[in-house]
C-alpha positions in Angstrom: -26.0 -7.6 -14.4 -26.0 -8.1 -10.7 -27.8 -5.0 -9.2 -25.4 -4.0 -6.6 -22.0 -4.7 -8.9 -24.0 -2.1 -11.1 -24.3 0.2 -8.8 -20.9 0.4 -8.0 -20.0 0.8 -11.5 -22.5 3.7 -12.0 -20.9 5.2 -8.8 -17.6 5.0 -10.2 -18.6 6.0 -13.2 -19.3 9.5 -12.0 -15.9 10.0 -12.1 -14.7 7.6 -14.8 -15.8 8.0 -18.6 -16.0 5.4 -20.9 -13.9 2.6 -19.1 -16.4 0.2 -18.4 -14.6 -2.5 -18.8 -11.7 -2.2 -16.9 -14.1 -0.4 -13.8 -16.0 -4.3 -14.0 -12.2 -6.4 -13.6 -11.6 -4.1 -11.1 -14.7 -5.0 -9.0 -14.4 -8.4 -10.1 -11.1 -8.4 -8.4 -12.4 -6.8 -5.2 -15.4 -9.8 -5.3 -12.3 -12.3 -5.1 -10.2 -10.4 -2.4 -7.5 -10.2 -5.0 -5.0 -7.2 -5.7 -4.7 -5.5 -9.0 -1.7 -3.5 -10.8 -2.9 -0.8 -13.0 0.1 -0.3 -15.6 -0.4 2.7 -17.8 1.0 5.6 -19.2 0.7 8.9 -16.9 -2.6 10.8 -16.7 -4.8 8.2 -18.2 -6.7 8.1 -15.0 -5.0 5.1 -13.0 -5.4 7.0 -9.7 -8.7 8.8 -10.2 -10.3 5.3 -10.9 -8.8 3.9 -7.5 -9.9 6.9 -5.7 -13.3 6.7 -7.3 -13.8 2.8 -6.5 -12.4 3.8 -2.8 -15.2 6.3 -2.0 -18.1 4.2 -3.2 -17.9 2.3 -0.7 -17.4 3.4 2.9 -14.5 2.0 4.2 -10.9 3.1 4.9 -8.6 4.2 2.2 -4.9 5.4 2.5 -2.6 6.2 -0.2 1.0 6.3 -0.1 3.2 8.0 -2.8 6.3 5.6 -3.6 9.6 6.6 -3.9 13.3 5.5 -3.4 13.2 7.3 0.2 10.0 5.4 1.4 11.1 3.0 4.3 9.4 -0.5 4.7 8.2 1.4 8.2 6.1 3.3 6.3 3.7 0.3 4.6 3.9 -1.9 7.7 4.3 0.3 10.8 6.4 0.3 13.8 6.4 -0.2 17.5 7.8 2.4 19.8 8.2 2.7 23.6 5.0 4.7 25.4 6.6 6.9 27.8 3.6 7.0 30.0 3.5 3.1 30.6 7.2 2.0 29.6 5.6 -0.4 27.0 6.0 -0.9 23.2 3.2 0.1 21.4 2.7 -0.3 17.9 2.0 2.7 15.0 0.0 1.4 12.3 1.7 1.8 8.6 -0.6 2.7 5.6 -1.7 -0.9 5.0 -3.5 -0.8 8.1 -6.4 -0.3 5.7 -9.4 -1.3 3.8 -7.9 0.1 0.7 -4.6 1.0 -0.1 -3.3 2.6 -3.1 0.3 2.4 -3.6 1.1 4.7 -6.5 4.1 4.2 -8.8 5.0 1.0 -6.7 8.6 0.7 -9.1 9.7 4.1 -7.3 9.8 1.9 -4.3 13.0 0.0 -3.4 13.1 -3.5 -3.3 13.3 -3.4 0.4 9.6 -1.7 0.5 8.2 -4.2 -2.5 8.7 -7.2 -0.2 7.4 -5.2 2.6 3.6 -5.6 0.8 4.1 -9.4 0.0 3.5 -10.6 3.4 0.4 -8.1 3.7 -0.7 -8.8 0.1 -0.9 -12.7 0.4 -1.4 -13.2 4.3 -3.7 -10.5 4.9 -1.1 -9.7 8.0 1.9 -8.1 9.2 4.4 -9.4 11.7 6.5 -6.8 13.5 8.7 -7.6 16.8 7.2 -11.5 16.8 3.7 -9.6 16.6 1.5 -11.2 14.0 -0.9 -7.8 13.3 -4.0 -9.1 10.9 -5.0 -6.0 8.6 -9.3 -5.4 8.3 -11.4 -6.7 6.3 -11.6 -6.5 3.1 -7.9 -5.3 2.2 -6.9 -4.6 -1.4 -3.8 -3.4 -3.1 -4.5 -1.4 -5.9 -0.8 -0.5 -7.4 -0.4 2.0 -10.3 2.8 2.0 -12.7 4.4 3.6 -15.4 5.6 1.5 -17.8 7.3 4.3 -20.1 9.4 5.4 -17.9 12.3 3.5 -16.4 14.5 6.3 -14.8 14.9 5.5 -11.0 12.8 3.2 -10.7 12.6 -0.7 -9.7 12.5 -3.5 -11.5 8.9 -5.4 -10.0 10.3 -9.1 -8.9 7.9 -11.8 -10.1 6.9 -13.2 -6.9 5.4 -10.0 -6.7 4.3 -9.8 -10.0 2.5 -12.9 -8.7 0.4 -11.6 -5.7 -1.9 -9.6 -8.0 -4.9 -10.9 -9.0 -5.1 -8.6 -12.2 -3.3 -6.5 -14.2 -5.1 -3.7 -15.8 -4.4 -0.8 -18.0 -6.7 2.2 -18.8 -5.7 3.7 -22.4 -6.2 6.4 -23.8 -10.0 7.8 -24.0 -12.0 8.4 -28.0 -12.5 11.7 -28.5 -16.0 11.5 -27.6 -14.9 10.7 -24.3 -12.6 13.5 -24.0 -14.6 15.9 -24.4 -16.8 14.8 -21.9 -13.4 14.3 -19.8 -13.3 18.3 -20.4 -16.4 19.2 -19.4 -16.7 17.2 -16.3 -13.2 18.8 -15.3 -13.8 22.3 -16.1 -15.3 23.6 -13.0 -14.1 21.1 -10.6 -12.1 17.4 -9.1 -14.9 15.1 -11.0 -13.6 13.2 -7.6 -16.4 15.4 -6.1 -19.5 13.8 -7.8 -19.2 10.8 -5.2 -20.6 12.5 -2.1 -21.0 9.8 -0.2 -20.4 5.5 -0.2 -22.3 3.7 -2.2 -21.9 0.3 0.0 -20.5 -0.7 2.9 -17.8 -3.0 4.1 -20.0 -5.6 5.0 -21.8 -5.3 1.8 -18.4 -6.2 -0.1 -17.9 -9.0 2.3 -21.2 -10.6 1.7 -20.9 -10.5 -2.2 -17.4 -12.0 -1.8 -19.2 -14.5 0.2 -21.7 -14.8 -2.5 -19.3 -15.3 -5.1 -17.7 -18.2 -3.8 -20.9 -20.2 -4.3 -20.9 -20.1 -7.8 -20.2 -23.7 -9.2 -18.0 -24.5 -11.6 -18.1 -27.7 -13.4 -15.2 -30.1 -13.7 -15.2 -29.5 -17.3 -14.6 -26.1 -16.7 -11.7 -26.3 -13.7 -10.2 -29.0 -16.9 -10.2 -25.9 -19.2 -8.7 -24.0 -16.8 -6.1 -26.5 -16.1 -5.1 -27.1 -20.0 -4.6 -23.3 -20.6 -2.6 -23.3 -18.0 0.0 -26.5 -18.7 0.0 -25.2 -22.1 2.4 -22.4 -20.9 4.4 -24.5 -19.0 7.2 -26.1 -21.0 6.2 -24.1 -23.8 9.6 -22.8 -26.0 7.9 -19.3 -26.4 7.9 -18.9 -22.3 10.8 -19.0 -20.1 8.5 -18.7 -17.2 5.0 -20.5 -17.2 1.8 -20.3 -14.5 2.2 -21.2 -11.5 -0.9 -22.8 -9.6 -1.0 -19.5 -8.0 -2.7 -18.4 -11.6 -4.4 -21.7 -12.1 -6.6 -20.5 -8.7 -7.1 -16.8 -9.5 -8.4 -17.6 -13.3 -11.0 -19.8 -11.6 -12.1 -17.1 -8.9 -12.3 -14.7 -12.0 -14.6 -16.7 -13.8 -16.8 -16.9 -10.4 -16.6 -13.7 -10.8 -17.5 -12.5 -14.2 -20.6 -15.4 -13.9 -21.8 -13.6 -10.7 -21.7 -10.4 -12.1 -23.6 -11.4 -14.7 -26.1 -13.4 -12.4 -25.5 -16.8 -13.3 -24.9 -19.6 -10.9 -22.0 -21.3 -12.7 -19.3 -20.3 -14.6 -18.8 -21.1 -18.2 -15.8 -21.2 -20.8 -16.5 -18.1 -21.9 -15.7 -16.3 -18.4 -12.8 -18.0 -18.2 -11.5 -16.2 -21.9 -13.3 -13.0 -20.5 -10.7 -12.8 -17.6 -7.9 -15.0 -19.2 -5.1 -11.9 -20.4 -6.0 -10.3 -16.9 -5.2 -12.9 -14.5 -2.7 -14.7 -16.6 -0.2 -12.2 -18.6 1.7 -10.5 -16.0 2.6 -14.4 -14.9 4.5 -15.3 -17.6 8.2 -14.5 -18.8 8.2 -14.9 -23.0 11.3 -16.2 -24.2 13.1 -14.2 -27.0 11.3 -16.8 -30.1 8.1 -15.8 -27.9 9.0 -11.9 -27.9 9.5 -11.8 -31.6 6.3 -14.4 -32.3 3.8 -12.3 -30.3 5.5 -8.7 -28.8 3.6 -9.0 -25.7 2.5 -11.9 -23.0 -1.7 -10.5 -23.9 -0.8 -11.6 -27.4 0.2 -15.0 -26.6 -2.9 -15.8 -24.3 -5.1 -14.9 -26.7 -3.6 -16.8 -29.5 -3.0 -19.9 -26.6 -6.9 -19.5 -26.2 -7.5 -20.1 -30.2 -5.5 -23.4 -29.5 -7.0 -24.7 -26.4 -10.1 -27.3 -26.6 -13.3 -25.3 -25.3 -15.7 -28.0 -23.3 -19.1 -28.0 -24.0 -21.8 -26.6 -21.4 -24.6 -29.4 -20.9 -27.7 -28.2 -21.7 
């Protein structure tokens, strides 16, 4: 494994117990600049694990509570007259950040949700005709209940769209609850990251890094073919868009640069496949009762799909 992505893993992992997995799609989508939606039941550990990720490495994290009341003012800012120098002057909103974790982002109104699309696919904001470009790196990292549905907001799919991944945590074994329990008896386990990890500008070179990683044409032709195969499709009433066709292949960069290769293979691409791909697609109701969920039907469209083989 690539030193420094294990290093933030063990970092994080000073808070987080026994979630490897998801801790190394979260990084992966951080290596890609993509944003990711944690969906999971409460007290899993959705926020501690953003929190955790956010503090190894030293850049600047805000967090915003969403609910009904939250104005779009709030995520993107607003200008407002200086009375010293009769000029508009604009107040930064929380995505003015390195980091921002939007928690329980279906308590927000739709108003609010489309206020993040803008900053979530442009990496700006545009307030008064003033085009304001948010630092470098910037990732959303949205949490959700999917239990509950009482006052909240249905997540439109061009939104649905803009995240790179979508994640969930479940629940721990009981091995690693009681190690949950001892780690929280005395104190936040928050508190065991003392300091960053990495910097800023250590992120930004790996992302740099990742984006040499080759990927054969065989490969990108795998891509392509799990992806057509949900278009049409009678068990889908919405297929992937090229939107989805892009992020699979940067998550297979990924995953191959984690695991210090220098090209991708098939086998990153069905690593990262349910991820990237099943909070894209809308099943029909033949699809609903053939598979119950969208991560069931990518892994059985996998079993279908012709895997090319890697020259030697």
């Amino acid at each position: 494994m690539n030193k420094n992505v294990e290093l933030l893993a063990q970092t994080v992992g000073k808070v987080i117990v026994g979630k490897d997995d998801t801790v190394l799609r979260l990084i992966a989508s951080l290596l890609c600049e993509g944003h990711v939606l944690l969906e999971d039941v409460p007290g899993v550990g959705k926020t501690q694990l953003i929190t955790a990720l956010s503090r190894s490495i030293g850049g600047k994290f805000n967090r915003i509570q969403l609910t009904p009341d939250v104005m779009p003012s709030d995520i993107a800012g607003f200008t407002m007259m200086d009375q010293r120098t009769n000029e508009f002057v604009y107040r930064d909103g929380a995505v003015m950040c390195n980091f921002l974790l939007a928690d329980e982002i279906n308590r927000a109104s739709p108003k609010v949700q489309s206020a993040l699309l803008e900053a979530m696919e442009e990496r700006q904001i545009s307030l008064d005709g003033v085009t304001h470009q948010l630092p470098k790196p910037f990732l959303v990292m949205a949490t959700q209940n999917p239990v509950e549905t009482y006052g909240t907001f249905h997540l439109p799919e061009a939104q649905m769209d803009r995240f790179f991944m979508k994640l969930s945590m479940g629940y721990p074994t009981a091995e690693e609850e009681f190690m949950i329990l001892e780690r929280t008896e005395a104190y936040n386990p928050i508190q065991n990251i003392t300091e960053p990890c990495m910097t800023v500008d250590d992120i930004q070179r790996m992302q740099q890094e990742v984006k040499q990683i080759r990927v054969t044409d065989e490969v990108k032709k795998y891509i392509i073919g799990i992806v057509n195969a949900t278009r049409g499709d009678r068990n889908t009433v919405l297929g992937i868009s090229p939107r989805g066709s892009i992020a699979l292949y940067k998550a297979a960069k990924a995953f191959a640069y984690i695991y210090e290769r220098e090209y991708a293979t098939p086998d990153d691409v069905k690593a990262t496949a349910a991820s990237v791909l099943s909070h894209r697609i809308i099943l029909s109701p033949q699809g609903k009762t053939a598979f119950g969920n969208c991560e069931e039907y990518i892994a059985d469209l996998l079993t279908k799909c012709q895997v090319p083989r890697m020259g030697a």
